[in-house]
Backbone as CSV, one residue per row, in Angstrom:
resi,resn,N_x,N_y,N_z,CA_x,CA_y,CA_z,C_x,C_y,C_z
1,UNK,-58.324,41.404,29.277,-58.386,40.797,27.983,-57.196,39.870,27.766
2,UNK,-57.331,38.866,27.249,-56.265,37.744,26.830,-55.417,38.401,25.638
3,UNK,-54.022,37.870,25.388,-53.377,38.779,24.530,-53.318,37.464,23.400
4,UNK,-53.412,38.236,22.270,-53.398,36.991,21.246,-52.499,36.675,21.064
5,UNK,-52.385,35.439,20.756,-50.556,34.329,20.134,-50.642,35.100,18.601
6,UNK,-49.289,35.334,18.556,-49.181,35.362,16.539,-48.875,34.046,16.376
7,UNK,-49.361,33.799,15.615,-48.067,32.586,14.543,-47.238,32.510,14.605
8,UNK,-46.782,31.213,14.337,-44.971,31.165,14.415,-44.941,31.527,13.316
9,UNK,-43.321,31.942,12.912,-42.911,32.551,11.683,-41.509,32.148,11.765
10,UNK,-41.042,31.424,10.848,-39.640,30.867,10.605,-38.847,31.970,10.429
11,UNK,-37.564,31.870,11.035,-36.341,33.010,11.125,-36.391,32.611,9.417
12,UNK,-35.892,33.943,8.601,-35.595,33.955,7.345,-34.529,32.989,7.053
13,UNK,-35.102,32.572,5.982,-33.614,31.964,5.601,-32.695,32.270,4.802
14,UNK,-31.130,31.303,5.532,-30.097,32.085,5.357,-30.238,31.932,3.686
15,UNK,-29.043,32.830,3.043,-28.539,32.408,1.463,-27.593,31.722,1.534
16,UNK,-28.142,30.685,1.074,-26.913,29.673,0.487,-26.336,30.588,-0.777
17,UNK,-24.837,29.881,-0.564,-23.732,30.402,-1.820,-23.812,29.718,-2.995
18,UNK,-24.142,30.648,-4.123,-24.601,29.834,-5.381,-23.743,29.490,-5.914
19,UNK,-23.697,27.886,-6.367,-22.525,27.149,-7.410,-23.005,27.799,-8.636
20,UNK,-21.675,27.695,-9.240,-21.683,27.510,-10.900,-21.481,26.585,-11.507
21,UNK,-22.203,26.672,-12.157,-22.201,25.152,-13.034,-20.786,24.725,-13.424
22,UNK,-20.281,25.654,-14.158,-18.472,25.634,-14.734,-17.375,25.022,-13.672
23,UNK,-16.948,24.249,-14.393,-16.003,23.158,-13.524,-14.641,24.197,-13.209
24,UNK,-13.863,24.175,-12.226,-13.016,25.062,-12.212,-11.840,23.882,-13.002
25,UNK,-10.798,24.885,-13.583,-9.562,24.161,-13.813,-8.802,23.516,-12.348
26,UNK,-7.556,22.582,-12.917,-6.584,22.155,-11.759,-6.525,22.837,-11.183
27,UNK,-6.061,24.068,-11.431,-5.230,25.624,-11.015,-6.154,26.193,-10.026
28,UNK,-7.043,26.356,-10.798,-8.140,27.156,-9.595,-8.629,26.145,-8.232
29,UNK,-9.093,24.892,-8.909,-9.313,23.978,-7.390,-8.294,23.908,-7.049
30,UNK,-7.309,23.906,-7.001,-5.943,23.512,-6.041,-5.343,24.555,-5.302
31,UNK,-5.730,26.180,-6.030,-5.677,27.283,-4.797,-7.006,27.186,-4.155
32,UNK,-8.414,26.823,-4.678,-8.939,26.501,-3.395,-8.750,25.835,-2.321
33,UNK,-8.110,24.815,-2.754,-8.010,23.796,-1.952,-7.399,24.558,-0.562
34,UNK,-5.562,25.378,-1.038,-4.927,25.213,-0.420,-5.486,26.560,0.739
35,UNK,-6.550,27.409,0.167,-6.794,28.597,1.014,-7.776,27.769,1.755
36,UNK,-9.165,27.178,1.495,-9.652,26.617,2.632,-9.143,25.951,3.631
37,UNK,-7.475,24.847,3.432,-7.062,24.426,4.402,-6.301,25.208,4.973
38,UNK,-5.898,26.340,4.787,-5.303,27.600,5.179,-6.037,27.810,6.475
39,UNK,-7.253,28.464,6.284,-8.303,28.826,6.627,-8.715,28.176,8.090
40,UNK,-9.006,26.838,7.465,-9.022,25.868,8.570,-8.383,25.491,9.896
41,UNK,-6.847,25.116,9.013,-5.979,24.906,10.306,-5.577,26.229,10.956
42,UNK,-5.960,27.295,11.093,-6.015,29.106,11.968,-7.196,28.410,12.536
43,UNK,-8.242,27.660,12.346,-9.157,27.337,13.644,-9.193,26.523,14.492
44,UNK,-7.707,25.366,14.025,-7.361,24.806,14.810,-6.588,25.228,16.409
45,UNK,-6.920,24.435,17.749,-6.334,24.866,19.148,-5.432,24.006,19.539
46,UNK,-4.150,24.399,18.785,-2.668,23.622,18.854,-2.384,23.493,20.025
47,UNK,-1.766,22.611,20.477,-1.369,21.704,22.056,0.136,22.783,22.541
48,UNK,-0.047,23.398,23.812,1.299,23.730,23.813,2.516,22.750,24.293
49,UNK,3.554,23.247,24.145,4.904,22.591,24.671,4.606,21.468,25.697
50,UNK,4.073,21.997,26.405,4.115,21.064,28.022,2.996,20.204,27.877
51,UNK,2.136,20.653,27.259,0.866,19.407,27.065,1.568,18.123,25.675
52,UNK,1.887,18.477,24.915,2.911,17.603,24.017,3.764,16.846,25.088
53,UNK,4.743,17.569,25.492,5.318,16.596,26.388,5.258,15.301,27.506
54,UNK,3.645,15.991,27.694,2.764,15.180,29.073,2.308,14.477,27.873
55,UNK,1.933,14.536,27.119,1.036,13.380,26.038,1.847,12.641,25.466
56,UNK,3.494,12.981,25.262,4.437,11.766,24.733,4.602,10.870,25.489
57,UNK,5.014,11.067,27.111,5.597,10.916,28.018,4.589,9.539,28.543
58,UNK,3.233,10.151,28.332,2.321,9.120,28.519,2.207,8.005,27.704
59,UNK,2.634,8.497,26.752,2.110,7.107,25.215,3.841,6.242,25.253
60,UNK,4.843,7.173,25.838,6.068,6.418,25.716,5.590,5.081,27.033
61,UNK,5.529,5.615,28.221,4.857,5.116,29.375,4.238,3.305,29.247
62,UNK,2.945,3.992,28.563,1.985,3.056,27.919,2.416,2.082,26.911
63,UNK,3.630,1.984,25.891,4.079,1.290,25.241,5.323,0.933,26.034
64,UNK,5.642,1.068,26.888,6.919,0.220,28.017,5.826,-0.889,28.463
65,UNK,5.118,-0.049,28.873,3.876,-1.355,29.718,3.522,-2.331,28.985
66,UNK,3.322,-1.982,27.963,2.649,-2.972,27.214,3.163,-4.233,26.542
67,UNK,4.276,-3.070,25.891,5.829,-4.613,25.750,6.095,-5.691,26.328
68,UNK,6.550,-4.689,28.299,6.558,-5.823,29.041,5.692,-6.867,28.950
69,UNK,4.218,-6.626,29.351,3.314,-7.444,29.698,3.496,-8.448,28.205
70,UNK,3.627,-8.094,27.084,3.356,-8.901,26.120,4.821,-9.759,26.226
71,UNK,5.959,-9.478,26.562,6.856,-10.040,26.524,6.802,-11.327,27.442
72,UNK,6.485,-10.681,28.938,6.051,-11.900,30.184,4.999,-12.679,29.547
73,UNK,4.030,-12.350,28.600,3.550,-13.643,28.315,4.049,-14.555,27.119
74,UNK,4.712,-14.088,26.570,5.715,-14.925,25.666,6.232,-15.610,26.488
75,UNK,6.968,-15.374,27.690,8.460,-16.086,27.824,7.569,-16.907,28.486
76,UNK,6.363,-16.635,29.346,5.046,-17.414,29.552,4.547,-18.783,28.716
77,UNK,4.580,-18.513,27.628,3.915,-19.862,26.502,5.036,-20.517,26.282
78,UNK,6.347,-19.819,25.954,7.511,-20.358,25.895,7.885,-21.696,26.843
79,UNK,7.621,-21.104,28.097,8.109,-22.089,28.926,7.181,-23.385,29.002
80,UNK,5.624,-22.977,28.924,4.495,-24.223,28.652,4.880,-24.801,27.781
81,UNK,5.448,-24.505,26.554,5.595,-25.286,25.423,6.735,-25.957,25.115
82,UNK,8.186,-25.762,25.715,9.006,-26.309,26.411,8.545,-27.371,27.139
83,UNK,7.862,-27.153,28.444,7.522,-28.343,29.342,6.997,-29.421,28.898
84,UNK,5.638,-28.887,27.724,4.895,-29.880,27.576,6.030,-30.794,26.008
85,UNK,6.908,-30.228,25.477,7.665,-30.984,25.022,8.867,-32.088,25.146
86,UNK,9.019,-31.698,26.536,9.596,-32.367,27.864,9.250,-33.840,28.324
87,UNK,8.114,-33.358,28.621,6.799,-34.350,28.770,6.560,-35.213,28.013
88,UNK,6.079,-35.133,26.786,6.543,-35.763,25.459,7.188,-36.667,24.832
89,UNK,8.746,-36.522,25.442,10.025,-36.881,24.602,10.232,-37.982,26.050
């Protein structure tokens, strides 16, 4: 004998958390505030010591490089614009 399909049947649904209409004061939203971000940053996965260090080390790195290169092309246009005033005169 073939076994019968049931129906699908949606997992229950969850309860949403009921608002209140009533506006909270300053006081009360602003300890909400500060316990949800409480809350939050404990779920944050803070970088240790040595990974900070490897990630400065890199961005210090990366802004030497970049200077240079932007500098060599300054002294770059510099000198074109020199010449071609050279040229010029």
């Amino acid at each position: 004998m073939a076994e019968e399909k049931k129906p699908y049947q949606a997992a229950k649904p969850a309860t949403a958390v009921k608002k209140t209409d009533e506006k909270l004061s300053f006081g009360q939203r602003t300890k909400k505030w500060w316990r949800e971000m409480k809350s939050e940053l404990k779920k944050v996965s803070w970088p240790g010591t040595k990974q900070v260090t490897n990630n400065t080390l890199v961005a210090l790195v990366s802004m030497f490089i970049s200077a240079v290169v932007l500098w060599g092309f300054d002294e770059l246009a510099q000198m074109v614009i020199r010449l071609l005033i050279d040229i010029g005169a």
